[in-house]
N, C-alpha and C positions, 0 to 999 in steps of 0.2 A: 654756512651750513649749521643745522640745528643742535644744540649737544644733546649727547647721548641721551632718551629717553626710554627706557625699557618699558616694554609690553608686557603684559601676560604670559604672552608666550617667550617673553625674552630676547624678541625681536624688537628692536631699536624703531623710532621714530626715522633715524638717521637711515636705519637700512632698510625699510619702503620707502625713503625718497629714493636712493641709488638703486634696486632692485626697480623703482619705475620707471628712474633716467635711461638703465642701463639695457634693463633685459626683456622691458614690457610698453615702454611708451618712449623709445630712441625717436624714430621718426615722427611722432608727436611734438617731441622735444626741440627738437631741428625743425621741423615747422614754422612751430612758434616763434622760436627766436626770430625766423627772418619776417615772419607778420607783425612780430613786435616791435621790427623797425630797430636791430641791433646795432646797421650798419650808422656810422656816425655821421654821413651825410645824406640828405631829404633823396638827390638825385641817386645816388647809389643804390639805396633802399628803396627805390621806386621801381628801379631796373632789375633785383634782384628780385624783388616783388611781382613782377611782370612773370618774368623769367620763372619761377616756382609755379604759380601758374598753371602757365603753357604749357610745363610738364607734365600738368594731370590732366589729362581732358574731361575727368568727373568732375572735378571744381573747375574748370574755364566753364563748364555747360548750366551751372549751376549759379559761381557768378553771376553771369549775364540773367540770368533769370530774378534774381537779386538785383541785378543794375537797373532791372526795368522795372520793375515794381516802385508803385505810387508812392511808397514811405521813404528809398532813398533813392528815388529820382522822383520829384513829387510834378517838376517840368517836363515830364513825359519824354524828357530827347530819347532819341533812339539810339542804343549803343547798341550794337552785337561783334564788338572786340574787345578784349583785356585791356590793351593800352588805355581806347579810349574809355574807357571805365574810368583807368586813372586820372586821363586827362580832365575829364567830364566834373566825377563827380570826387575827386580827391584823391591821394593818397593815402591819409590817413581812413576816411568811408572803405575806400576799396581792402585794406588794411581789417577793418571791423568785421565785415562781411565775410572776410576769409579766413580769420579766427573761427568764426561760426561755425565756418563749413568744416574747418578742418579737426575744431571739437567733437563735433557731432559725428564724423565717420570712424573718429577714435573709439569716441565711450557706445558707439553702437552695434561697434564691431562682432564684442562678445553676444551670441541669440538669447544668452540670460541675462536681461537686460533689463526686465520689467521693475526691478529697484531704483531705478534712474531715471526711466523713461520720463516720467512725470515731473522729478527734479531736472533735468536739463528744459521740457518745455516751459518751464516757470522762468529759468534764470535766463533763455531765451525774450518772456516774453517780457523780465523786468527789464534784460537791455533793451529792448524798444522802447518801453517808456522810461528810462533814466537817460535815453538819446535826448528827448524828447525834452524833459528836467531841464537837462544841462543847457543845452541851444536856448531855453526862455530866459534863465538865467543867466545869458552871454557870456556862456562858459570858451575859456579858451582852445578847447578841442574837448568836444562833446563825443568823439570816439573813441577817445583813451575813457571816459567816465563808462562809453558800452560795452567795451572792452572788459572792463572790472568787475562791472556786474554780470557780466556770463560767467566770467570764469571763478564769482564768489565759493563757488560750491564744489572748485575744481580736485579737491581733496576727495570729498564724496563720490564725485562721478568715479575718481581715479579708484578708489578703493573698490567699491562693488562694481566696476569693470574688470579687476584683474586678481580681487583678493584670491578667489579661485585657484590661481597658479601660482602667489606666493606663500598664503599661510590659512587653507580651506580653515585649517581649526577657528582662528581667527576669525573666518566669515560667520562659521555658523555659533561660536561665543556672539557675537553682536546679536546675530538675528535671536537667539534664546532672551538675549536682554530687553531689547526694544518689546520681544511679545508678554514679556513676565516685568515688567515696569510700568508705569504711567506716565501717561503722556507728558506730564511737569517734569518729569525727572530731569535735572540737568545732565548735558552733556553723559546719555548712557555710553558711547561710544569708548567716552575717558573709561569708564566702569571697565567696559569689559575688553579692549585696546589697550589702554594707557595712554592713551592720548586723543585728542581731540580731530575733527578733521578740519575745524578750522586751522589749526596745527601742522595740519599735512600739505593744507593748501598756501599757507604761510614758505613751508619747509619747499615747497615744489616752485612758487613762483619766484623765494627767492635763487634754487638753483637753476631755473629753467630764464632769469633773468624778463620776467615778462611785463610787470606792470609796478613802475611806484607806487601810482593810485591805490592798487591794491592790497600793495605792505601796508600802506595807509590803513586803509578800510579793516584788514585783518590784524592792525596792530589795537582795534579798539580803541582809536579817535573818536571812536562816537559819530555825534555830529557837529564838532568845532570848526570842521571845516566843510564850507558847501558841499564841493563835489563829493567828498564820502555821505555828507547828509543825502547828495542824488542818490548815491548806491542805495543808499539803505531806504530811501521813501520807495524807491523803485520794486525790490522784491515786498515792502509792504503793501505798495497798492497791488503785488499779485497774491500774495497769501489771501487779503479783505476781501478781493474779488471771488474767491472760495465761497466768501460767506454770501453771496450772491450780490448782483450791480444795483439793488435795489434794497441792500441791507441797512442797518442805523449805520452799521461801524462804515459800512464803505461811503455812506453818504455823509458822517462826519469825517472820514479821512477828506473827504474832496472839500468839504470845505474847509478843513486844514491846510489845503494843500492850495486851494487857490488864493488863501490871503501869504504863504509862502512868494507865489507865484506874480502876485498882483495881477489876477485874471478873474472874468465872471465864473462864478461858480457853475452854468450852465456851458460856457465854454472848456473848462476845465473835464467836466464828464463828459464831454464828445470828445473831447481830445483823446483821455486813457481807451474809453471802449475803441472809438478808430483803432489805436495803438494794440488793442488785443485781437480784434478784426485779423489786422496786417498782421501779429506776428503769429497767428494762425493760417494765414493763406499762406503766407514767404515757406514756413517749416511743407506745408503741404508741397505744394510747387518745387521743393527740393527733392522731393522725394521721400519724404517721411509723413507722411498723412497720418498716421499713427499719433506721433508724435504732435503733432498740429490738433488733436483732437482731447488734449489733456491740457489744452489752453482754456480758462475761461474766457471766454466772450457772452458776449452779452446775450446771446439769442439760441446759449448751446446749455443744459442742464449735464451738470458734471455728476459722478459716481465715484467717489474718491479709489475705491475698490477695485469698481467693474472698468476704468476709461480703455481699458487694454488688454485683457486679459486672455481674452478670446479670440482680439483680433489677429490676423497675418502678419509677420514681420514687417520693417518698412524696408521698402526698396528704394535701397542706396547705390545710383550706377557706379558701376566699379572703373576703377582705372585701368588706362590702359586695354580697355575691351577689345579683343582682338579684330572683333566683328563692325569695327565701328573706325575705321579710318576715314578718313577724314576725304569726303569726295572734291570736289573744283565747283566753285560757287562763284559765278561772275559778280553777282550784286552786292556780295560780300569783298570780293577783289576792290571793284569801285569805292565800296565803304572805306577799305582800309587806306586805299591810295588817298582820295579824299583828304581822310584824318591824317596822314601823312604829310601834307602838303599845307594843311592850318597847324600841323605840330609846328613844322618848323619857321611859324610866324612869332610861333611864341619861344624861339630859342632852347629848343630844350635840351636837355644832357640826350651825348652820343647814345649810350648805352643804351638809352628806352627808345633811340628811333631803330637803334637796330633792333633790338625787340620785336618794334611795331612792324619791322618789313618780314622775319621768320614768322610771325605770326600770320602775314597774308599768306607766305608761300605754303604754309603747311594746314591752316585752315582756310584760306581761300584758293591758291590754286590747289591744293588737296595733296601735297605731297607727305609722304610719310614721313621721311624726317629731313632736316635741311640745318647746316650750320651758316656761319664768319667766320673764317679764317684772317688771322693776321698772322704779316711777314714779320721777323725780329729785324729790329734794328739796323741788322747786318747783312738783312736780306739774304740770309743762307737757312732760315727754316721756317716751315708752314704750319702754324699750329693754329687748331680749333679757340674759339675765343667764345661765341655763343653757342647753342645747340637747341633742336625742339625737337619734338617727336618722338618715337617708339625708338627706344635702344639708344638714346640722348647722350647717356651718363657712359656706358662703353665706347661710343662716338667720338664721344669728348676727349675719354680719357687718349682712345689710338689719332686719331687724328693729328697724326703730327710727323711729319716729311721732309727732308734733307733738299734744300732746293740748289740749283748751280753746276753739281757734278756730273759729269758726262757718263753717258749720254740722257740726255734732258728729260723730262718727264712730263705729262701732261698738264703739269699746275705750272711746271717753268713757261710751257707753252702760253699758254692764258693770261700768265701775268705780262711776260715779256712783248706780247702782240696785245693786251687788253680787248683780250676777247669773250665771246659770249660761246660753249661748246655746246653739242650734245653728244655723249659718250655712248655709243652702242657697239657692243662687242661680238661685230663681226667682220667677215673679209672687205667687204665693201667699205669698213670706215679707215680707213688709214692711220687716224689718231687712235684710233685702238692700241696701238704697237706701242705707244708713247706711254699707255698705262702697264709698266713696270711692275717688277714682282713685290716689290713692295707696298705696291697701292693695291693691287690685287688683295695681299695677304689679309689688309683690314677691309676692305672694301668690295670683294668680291668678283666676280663678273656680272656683276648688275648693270644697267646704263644708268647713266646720270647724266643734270646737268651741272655747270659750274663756267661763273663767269667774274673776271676782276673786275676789282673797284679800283678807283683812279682818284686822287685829290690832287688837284692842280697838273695833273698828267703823268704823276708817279703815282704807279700802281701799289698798295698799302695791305689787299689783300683779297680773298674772292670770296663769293657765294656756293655754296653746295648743296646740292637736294638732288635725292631719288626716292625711289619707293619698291626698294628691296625687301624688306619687315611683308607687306601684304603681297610680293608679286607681281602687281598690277603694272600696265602696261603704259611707258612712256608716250605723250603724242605730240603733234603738231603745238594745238592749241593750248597744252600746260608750260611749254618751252617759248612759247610767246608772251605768255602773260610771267613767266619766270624772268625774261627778258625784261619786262617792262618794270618789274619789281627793284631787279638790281638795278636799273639805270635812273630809278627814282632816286634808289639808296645814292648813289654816284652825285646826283644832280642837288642831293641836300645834304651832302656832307662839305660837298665843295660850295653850297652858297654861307653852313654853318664857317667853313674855314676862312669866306671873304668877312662875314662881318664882323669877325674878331678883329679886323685890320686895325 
């Protein structure tokens, strides 16, 4: 943590980083961390990764839209799942992309936005091209170097997205300075702050644990080493681009940059414009067309003033939209089975197959929400392991059941017969009477279904999905294809458990 430096107003450096941690950008915070890859094993953080996710359906819909696009799938494969995202096109890529998204629905949150807007489409469009940098330069992962450059500026965004609710006086001392100073001034911000926002962004990544790169880059290395030298050519070739793709300065940065690069100076300037292209169409495609329209590209005349000013907010779908559950999509079912069955060629950690099979049953067969349970140890209790869908994090937390004591209950049922159920609560179902009062209490009278997994013919724990949250009506056809999900699950956990032999 940073020491003490007072403000103006006598507000500490130290106390807007914890008033951001704490009271204004938490689930920003938490985010990040787990895109940043906290967890200390690759497979862990892939799973956890997954899993974060599938919990938003605004970023799983947006991903994928990201997955498909030319600049990071440039092989055109066709993903339309999370997993295979990871699987496809990395951990670390699928990682970059989701900082992105998860950046951009923070600092856009606030409707008075228009101080940023233009700075986050710049630092957007420098991580495409410092992507870009790094991979020519056979950089060891060219998505920690994208990563750094989005979030150079991440003190800036942070401020004038929330100075507003911590310290207005604050906001409008800055704005008085920047319009009564010249444009040379160094660092106004110090002026009329106390501190810098390079400062802030120093102070936040090192408490939010996000990127060494970019202690690096904001400790003012310069360019002694490559990958900060990428950072920094990267927001340069976006500022030169201001001065138009046909200016002196941007025609001698590129030929600076191609004897950097050891590349034709004609290939080099296709290369950045593509790059501006792309991260103008990716920002649109997201949902921010706004934002996508304060990128220079080559064939769009900017108005440093006017690029927004007038226009409509951008439409960011919201999470969680009540209206938007997730229907039963055969061709999607097949996809995910599909990837399913080439995952486990390649050995992969448990955690992300299980992943990849909630993720069929909840966007492919269209369930609202669905867990894993496992048994403990001692086989006397049922608790939730993974979760997806609407009401996930309450799910998770109740989900957890006393197994053994009499008289039995419908999961003893399941596990002990390794069977596949459908729960419908009326006279006609006999297993009705087996959902006890304590399954009710969390659980409702909804119907479900739920079926054990078995390794080696010990049952280990089951599957569960309904669709209580929308209402909607259980049928034939979802409890088939629910069926065929779990016995996938079953069939490659016990082939993962022979070849450990």
């Amino acid at each position: 943590m940073p020491a003490e430096k007072m403000t103006p107003s006598g507000l500490s450096l130290e106390y807007w980083t914890k008033q951001l941690t704490q009271m204004e950008m938490p689930a920003f915070a938490h985010t990040a961390r787990i895109i940043a890859g906290e967890a200390s094993h690759r497979e862990s953080s892939a799973s956890r990764l997954a899993k974060l996710i599938l919990q938003d359906p605004s970023m799983t819909i947006r991903l994928l839209k990201m997955a498909n696009s030319t600049f990071f799938n440039p092989m055109r494969k066709n993903i339309n799942t999370v997993t295979r995202a990871i699987v496809l096109l990395g951990f670390k890529t699928v990682r970059s992309m989701c900082m992105s998204i998860a950046i951009m629905d923070t600092m856009l949150e606030d409707r008075n936005k228009e101080p940023i807007m233009r700075e986050f489409a710049d630092s957007f469009h420098a991580a495409i091209q410092s992507r870009t940098i790094a991979a020519q330069r056979k950089d060891k992962s060219p998505e920690e170097v994208f990563i750094a450059t989005l979030l150079l500026h991440l003190g800036k965004f942070s401020f004038w997205t929330f100075a507003n609710k911590i310290d207005k006086d604050a906001m409008h001392r800055l704005q008085q300075t920047l319009s009564s100073t010249d444009e040379d001034t160094a660092d106004p911000e110090t002026q009329a702050l106390g501190f810098s926002f390079r400062e802030l962004s120093a102070a936040l990544n090192d408490e939010w644990h996000l990127s060494s790169l970019l202690d690096a880059v904001l400790s003012g290395k310069e360019n002694a080493d490559p990958r900060v030298h990428s950072v920094s050519l990267a927001h340069e070739i976006v500022q030169t681009a201001r001065n138009g793709w046909n200016s002196p300065q941007m025609k001698q940065l590129i030929k600076r940059l191609a004897e950097t690069l050891y590349m034709p100076v004609d290939s080099v300037e296709k290369v950045l414009q593509k790059n501006a292209e792309c991260a103008s169409t990716t920002l649109a495609k997201l949902g921010a067309k706004n934002l996508s329209m304060h990128i220079a590209t080559p064939d769009r005349e900017h108005h440093e003033t006017q690029a927004g000013s007038s226009a409509k907010h951008d439409s960011i779908p919201a999470a969680n939209n009540p209206e938007s559950f997730p229907k039963p999509d055969r061709a999607l079912q097949l996809q995910i089975l599909s990837d399913i069955i080439q995952l486990i060629e390649q050995k992969p950690d448990i955690n992300l197959l299980l992943e990849m099979v909630l993720e069929g049953l909840h966007r492919g067969v269209g369930m609202d929400r669905a867990l894993f349970a496992l048994m403990s140890p001692d086989k006397r209790r049922l608790k939730a392991k993974y979760t997806i869908g609407w009401d996930h994090r309450l799910l998770s937390q109740s989900f957890h059941f006393e197994l053994g004591a009499r008289p039995l209950n419908i999961f003893d049922v399941a596990l002990s017969k390794q069977a596949s159920l459908w729960i419908q609560h009326d006279n006609k179902n006999p297993l009705a009477e087996l959902v006890n009062d304590a399954i009710r209490k969390i659980l409702g009278d909804t119907p479900f279904f739920v079926m054990a997994i078995a390794v080696k013919g010990k049952p280990i724990g089951l599957f569960y999905a309904d669709r209580r949250p929308s209402k909607r009506q259980l049928d034939e056809e979802s409890f088939s294809s629910f069926q065929l999900f779990c016995k996938q699950a079953t069939l490659c956990l016990n082939q993962l458990k022979n070849s450990k032999r």
